[in-house]
C-alpha positions in Angstrom: 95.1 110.2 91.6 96.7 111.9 89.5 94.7 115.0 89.0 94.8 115.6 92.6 96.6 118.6 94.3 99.6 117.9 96.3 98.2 117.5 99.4 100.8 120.0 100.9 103.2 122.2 98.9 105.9 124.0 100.5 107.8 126.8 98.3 110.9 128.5 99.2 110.3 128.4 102.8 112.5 130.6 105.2 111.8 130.7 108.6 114.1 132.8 111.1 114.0 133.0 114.7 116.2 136.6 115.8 119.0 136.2 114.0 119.1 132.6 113.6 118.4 131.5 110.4 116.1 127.8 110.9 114.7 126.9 107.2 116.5 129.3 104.5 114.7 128.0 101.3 113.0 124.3 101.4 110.9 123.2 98.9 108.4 120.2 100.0 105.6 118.6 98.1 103.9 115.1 99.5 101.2 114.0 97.3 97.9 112.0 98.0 98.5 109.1 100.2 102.1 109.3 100.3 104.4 109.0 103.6 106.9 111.0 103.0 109.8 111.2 105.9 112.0 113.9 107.4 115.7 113.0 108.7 118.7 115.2 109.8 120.5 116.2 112.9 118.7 118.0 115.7 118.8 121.3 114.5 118.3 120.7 111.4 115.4 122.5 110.6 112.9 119.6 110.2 110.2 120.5 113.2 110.3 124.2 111.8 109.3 122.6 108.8 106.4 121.1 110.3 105.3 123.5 112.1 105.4 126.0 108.9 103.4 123.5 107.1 100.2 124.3 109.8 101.3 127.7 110.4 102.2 126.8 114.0 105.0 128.8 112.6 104.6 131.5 110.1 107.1 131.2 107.5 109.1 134.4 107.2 109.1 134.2 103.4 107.5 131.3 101.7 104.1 130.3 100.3 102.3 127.2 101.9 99.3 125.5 99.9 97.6 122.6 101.5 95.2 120.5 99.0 95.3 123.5 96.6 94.3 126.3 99.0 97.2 129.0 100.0 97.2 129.1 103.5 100.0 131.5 103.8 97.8 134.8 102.4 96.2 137.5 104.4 92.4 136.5 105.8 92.6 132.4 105.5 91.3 131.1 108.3 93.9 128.9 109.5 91.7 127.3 112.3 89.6 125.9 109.5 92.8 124.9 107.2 94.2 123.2 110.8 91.0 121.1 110.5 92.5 119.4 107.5 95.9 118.8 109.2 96.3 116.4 112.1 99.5 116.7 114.1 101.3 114.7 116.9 103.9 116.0 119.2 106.2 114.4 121.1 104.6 115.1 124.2 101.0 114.2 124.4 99.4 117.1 125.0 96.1 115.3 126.9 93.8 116.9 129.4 94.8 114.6 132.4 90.8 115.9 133.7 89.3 113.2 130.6 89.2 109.9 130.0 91.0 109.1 126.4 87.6 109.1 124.8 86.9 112.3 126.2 90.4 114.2 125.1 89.3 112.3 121.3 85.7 113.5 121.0 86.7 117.0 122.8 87.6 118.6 119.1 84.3 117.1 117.6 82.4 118.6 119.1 84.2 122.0 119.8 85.4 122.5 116.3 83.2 119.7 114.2 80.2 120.8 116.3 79.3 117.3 116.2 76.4 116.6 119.5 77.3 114.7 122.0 76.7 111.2 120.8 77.8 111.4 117.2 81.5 113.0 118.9 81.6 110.0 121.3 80.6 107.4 118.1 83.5 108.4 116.3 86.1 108.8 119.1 85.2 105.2 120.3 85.8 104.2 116.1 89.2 106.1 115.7 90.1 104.8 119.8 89.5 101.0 117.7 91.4 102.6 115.1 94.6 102.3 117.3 93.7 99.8 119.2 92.3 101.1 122.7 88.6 101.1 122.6 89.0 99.2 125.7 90.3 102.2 127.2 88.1 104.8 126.4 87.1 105.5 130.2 91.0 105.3 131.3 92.5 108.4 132.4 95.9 109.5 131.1 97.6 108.7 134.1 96.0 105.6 133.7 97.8 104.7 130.4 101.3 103.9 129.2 103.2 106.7 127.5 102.7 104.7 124.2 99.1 104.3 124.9 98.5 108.1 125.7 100.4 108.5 122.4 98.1 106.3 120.7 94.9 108.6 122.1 96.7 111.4 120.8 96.8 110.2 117.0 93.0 108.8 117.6 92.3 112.4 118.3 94.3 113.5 115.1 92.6 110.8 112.9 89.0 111.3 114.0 88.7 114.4 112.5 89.5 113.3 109.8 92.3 115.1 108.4 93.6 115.2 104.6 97.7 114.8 105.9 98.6 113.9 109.4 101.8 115.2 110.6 103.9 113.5 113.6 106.5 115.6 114.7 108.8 112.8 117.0 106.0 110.6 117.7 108.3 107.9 119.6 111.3 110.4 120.9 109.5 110.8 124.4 108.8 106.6 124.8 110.4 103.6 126.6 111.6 101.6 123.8 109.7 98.9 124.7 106.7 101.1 124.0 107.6 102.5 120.7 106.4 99.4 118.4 102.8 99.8 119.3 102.8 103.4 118.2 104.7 102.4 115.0 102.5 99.9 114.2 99.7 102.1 114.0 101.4 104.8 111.9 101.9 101.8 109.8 98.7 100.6 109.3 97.4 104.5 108.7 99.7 104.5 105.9 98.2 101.1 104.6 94.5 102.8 104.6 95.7 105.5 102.5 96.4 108.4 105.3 98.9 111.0 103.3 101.8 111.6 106.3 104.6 113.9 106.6 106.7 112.0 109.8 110.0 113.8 111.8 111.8 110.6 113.7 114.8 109.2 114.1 113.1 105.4 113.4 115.3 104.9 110.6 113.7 101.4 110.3 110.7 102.4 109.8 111.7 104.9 107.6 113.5 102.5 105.7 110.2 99.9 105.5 107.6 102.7 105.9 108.3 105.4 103.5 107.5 106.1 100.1 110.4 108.9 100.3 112.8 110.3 102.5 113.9 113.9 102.5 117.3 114.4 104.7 117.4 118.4 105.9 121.0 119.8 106.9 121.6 123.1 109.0 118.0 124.6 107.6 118.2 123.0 103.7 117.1 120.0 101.8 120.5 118.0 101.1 118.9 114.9 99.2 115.7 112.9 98.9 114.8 110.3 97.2 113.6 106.5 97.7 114.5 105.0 100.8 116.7 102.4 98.5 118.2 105.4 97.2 118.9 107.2 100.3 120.0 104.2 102.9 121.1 102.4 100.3 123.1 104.3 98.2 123.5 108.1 99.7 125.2 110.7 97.0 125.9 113.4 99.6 128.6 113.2 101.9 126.9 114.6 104.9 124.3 112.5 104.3 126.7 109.5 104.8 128.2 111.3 107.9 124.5 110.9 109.0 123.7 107.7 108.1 127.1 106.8 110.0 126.1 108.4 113.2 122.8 106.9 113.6 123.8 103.5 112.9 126.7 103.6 115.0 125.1 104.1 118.5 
């Protein structure tokens, strides 16, 4: 492993939005397999960061590399880099006219170019993935909002991505709902998925992570272990954070 690239590397990223300053200068780097996770107030920057990562936002200054390729130059073809890169958003983002197994093989065989029945054979394998095979003809209206959040990583994962990024996976669930879509992040993370994750599940970011970066007003403050950083944080806003979160 360890002659691999990072899997994404993030250099003095600044992003700005008018005159509003969002990232002014992070530095990420997640390497093979790791789940690395983003904390921080709203505001803080860490979506931006995301998004800059896939060039859903184009860093204002910065350089972006994802397994060794700069994706940040003139001429890359970002819709071929964004093959490598999963992503789920906090809102679904399903075509309510397709069954789940329909919105999963839909990229397949648009951008894979996969035919009809090879799409379908691996939508209905990353559908078991998560654990709705059984719902493959289902409509999203048809489905719980964890469920329809569940198609929506299957979609991510069957194309097989080298990082998957989840941008407040649970933020728009009942409660009740969020553990199923936990416990499939989890067990992607035990099969060896690299993942980048923005949530405010501090439990699972405690039992989950292999590190924890905590972003501040567009900046990394701290990161470390999640020992280190729950456990035993240096900064003081990180405390004030910690203290918040914990106290609701």
């Amino acid at each position: 492993m360890a002659d691999l690239p990072p899997v994404i590397e993030a250099h003095d990223i600044h992003k700005s939005f008018g005159d509003f300053a969002a990232l002014k200068g992070v530095n990420l780097t997640v390497a093979p397999q790791e789940l690395v996770f983003i904390i921080g107030p709203s505001g803080s920057g860490k979506s931006t960061l995301l998004r800059c990562c896939n060039l859903l936002e184009m860093p204002t200054r910065g350089v972006v590399w994802i397994t060794g390729e700069e994706i940040t130059k003139r001429g890359v073809d970002i819709n071929q880099v964004r093959q490598r890169i999963g992503m789920v958003f906090q809102s679904f983002n399903l075509y309510p006219h397709m069954t789940a197994l329909g919105n999963v093989a839909l990229a397949l065989r648009k951008v894979k170019k996969l035919d009809r029945a090879e799409a379908e054979e691996r939508a209905h394998a990353a559908l078991c993935r998560v654990g709705l095979d059984e719902k493959a003809a289902s409509y999203p209206t048809e489905l719980s909002g964890g469920q329809q959040q569940r198609v929506a990583i299957a979609r991510a994962i069957a194309m097989e991505p080298a990082v998957m990024l989840f941008d407040e996976p649970t933020s728009a669930l009942d409660p009740e709902l969020v553990g199923s879509v936990l416990a499939v992040m989890r067990e992607l993370r035990e099969s060896g998925m690299t993942m980048v994750v923005v949530s405010h599940e501090m439990r699972f970011a405690r039992d989950a992570a292999d590190r924890v970066v905590f972003m501040d007003e567009g900046l990394v403050v701290e990161e470390g272990t999640p020992e280190s950083m729950f456990g035993a944080p240096k900064s003081d806003r990180l405390k004030t954070f910690l203290t918040s979160v914990s106290g609701h």
